[in-house]
C-alpha positions as CSV (number, residue, x, y, z in Angstrom):
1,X,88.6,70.7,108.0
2,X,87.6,74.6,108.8
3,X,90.3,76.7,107.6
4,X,90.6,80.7,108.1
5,X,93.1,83.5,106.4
6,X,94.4,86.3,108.1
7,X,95.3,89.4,105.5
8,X,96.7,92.9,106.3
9,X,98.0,96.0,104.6
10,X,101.2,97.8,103.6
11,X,100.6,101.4,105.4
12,X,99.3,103.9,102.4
13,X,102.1,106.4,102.7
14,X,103.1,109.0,100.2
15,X,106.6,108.0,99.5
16,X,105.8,104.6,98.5
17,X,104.6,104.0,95.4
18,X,102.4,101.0,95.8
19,X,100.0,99.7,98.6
20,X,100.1,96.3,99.0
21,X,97.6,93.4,101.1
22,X,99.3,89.9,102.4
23,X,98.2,87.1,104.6
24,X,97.9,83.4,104.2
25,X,95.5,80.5,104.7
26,X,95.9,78.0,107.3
27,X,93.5,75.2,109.2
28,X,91.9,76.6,112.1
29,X,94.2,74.2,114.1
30,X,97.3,75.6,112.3
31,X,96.7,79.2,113.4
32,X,95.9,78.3,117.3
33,X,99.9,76.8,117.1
34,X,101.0,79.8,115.0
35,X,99.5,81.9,117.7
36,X,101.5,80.1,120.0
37,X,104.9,79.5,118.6
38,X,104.9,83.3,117.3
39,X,104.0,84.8,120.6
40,X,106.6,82.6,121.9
41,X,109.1,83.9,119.5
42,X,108.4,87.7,120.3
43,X,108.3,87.2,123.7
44,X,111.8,85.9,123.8
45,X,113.0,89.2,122.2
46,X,110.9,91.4,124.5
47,X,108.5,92.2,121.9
48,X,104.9,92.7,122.1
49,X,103.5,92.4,118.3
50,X,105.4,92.6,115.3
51,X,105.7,95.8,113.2
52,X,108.1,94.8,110.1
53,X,108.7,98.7,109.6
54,X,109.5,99.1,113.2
55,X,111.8,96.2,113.3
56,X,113.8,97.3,110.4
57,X,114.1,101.0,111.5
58,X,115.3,99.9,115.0
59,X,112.4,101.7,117.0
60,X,109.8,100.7,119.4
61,X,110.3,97.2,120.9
62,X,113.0,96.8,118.7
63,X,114.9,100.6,119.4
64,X,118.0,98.4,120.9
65,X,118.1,96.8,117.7
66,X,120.3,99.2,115.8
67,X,123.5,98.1,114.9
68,X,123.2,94.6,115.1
69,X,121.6,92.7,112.2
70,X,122.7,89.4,113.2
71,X,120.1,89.6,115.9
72,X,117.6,91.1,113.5
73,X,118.3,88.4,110.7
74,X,117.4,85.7,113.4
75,X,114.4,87.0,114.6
76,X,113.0,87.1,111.1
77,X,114.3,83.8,110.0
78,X,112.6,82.2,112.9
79,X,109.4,84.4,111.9
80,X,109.8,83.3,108.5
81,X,110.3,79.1,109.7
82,X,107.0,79.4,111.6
83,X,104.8,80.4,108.9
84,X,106.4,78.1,106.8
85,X,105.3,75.3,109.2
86,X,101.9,76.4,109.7
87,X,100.3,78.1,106.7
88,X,99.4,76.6,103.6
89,X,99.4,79.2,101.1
90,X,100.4,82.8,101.1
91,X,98.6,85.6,98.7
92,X,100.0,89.3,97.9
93,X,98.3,91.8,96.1
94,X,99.9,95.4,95.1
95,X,98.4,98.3,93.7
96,X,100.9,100.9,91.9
97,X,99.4,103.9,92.9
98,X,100.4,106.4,90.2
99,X,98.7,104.2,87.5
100,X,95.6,104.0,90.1
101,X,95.5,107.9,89.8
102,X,96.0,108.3,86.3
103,X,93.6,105.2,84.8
104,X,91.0,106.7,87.6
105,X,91.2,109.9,85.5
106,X,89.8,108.2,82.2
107,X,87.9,105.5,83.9
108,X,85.3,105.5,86.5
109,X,87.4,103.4,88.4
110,X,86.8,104.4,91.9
111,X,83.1,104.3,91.5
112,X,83.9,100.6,90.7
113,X,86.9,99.4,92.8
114,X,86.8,101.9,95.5
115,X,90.5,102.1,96.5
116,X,93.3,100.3,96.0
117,X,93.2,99.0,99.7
118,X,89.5,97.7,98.5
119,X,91.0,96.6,94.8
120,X,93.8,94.6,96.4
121,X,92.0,93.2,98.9
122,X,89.8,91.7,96.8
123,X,92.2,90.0,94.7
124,X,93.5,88.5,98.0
125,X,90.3,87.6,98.8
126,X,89.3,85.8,95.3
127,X,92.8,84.3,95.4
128,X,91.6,82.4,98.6
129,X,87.8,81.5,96.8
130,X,89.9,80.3,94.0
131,X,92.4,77.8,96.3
132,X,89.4,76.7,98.2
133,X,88.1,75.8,95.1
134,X,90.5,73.4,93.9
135,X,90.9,72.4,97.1
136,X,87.4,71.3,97.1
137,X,87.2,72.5,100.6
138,X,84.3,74.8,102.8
139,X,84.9,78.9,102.1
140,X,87.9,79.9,104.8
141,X,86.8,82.4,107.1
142,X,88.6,85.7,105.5
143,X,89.8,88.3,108.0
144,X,91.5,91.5,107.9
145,X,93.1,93.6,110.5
146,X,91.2,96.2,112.0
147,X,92.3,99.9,110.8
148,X,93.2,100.3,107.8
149,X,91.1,103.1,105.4
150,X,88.5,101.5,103.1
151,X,87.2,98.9,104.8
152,X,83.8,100.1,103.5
153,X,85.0,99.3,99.9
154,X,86.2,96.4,100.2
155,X,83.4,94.7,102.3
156,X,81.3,96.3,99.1
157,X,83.2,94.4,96.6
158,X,83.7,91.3,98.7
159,X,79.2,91.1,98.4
160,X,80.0,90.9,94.9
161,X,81.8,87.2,95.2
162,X,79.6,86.7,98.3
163,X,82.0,86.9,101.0
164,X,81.4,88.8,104.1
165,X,84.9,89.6,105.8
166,X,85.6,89.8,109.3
167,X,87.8,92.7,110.6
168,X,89.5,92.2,114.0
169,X,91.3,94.8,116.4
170,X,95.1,93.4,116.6
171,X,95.3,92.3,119.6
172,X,92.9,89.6,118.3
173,X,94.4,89.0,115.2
174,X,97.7,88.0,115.5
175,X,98.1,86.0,112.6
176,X,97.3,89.1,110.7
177,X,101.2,89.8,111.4
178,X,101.7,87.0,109.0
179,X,100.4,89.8,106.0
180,X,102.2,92.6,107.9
181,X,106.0,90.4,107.6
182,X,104.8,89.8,103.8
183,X,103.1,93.1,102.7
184,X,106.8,95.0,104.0
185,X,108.7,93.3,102.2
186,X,106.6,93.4,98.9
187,X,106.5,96.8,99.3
188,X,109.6,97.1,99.7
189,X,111.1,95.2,96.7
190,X,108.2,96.4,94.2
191,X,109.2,100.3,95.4
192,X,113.5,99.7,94.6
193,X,112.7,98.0,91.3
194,X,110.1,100.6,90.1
195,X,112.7,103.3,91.0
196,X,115.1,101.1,89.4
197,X,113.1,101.0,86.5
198,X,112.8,104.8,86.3
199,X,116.4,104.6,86.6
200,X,116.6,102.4,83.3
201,X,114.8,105.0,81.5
202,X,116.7,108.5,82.6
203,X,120.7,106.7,82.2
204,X,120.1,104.3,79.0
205,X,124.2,104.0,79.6
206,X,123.7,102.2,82.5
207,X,121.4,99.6,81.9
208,X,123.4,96.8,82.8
209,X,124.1,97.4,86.1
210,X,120.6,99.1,86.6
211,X,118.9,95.6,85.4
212,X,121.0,93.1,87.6
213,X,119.5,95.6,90.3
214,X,116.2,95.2,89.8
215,X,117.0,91.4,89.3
216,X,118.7,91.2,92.5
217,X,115.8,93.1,94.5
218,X,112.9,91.0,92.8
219,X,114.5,87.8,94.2
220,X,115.5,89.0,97.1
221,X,111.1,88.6,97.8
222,X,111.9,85.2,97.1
223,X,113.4,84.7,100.4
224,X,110.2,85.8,102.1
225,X,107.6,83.6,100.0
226,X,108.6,80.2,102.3
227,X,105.4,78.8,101.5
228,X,103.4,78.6,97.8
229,X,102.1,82.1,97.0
230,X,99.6,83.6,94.7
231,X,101.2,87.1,94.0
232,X,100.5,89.9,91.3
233,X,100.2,93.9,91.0
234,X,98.2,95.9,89.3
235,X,99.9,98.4,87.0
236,X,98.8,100.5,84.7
237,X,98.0,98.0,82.3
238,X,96.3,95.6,84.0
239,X,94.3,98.6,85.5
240,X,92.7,99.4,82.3
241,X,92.1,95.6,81.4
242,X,90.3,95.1,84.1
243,X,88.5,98.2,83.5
244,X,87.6,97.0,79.8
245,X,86.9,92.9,81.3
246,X,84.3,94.6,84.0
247,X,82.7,97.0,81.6
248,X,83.8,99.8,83.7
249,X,83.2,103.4,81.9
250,X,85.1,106.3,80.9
251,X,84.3,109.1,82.7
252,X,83.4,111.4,79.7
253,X,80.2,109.2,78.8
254,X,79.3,107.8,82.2
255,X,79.2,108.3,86.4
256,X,77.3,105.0,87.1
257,X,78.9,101.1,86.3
258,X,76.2,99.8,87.5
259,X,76.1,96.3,88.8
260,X,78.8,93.8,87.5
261,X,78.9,90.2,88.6
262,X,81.9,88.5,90.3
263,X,84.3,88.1,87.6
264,X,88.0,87.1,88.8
265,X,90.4,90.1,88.3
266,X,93.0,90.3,85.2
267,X,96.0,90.1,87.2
């Protein structure tokens, strides 16, 4: 059976602290009904393609929208019922991108990884590799949505593990929507409990409160994850382990890591 995964990428912005990559693996023959029950599905509502930051600010196709979440709650729950009957396994990779600044400072990490679009979707990438693996099925074909900045970087790293990724415009890649409904909302819950965190550490009299929070907003992904899902993010810590499992030097003795084989990440 051929099988291919769709990935895409939470946008980069400035007032969100992590970047994340989704998608999901499916059979070929999976994705050609996806593609037809989720056209289906936005076509009922009058929408072209789905946009999960559009949708929940109201704008766009979805501008009419505001004020009525009844409508927007079952639009997403039908969303969520057709990738549960058509994909197999969902992956989500996040990169925090304060650490990525800081460890990049002592580590040649960006000589290495590239960016954290690049680092995370690579993880995504080896997290497919590793279910085809105990699958003991053929590679999937692995392919991103077209636009997103450091494509170069990842199609570098992905030669390491000997993948060569395909990147599609969107109107071709409509399963790549699949990545866009789960990268949101990963961003979305790892951003409140990170600032919830921060919260824990300014008002030590309200911890209580501040952890059922974070609690609250962690599960609250749960909902989204309808099918089994290879998740992690890569803080600071787990930045600088990586950079110690892939040999990766500090910047005051070395410029060039040199060639490293395709060790799976420390996620």
């Amino acid at each position: 059976m051929l099988y291919a995964a769709y990935f895409d990428a939470s946008t980069a912005r400035t007032d969100f602290p992590v970047l994340t990559v989704a998608g999901a693996v499916a059979p070929i023959k999976k994705w050609t009904r996806f593609k037809q029950q989720w056209r289906t599905a936005l076509a009922n509502e009058d929408v072209s393609e789905f946009h999960a930051t559009d949708c929940h600010a109201s704008k766009g196709d979805y501008r009419t929208w505001k004020g009525d979440p009844a409508r927007r709650g079952a639009f997403l729950r039908g969303l969520q019922k057709i990738i549960k009957d058509n994909c197999n396994k969902l992956f989500i990779a996040s990169v925090e991108l304060a650490p990525w600044a800081e460890v990049n400072q002592e580590y040649c990490l960006e000589e290495f990884f590239h960016s954290p679009y690049a680092l995370a979707g690579r993880a995504v990438v080896e997290g497919v590799l590793e279910w085809a693996k105990r699958k003991g099925t053929v590679l999937p074909q692995i392919i991103f949505e077209h636009g997103d900045t450091g494509w170069e970087g990842l199609v570098e790293l992905c030669a390491r593990l000997n993948v060569v990724p395909i990147r599609l415009p969107k109107r071709l890649a409509t399963p790549c929507q699949v990545g866009d409904f789960l990268a949101w909302k990963t961003r979305i819950t790892a951003t409140n409990a990170l600032r919830g965190l921060d919260k824990l550490e300014r008002k030590a009299g309200h911890c209580r409160e501040n952890a059922v929070g974070i609690i609250r907003e962690v599960g609250s992904l749960n909902m989204q994850l309808v099918r089994p899902v290879k998740n992690g993010i890569f803080s600071s810590d787990t930045l600088r382990r990586n950079c110690v499992k892939f040999k990766i030097p500090k910047r005051k003795h070395l410029t060039d890591p040199g060639e490293q084989g395709p060790q799976g990440l420390v996620r």
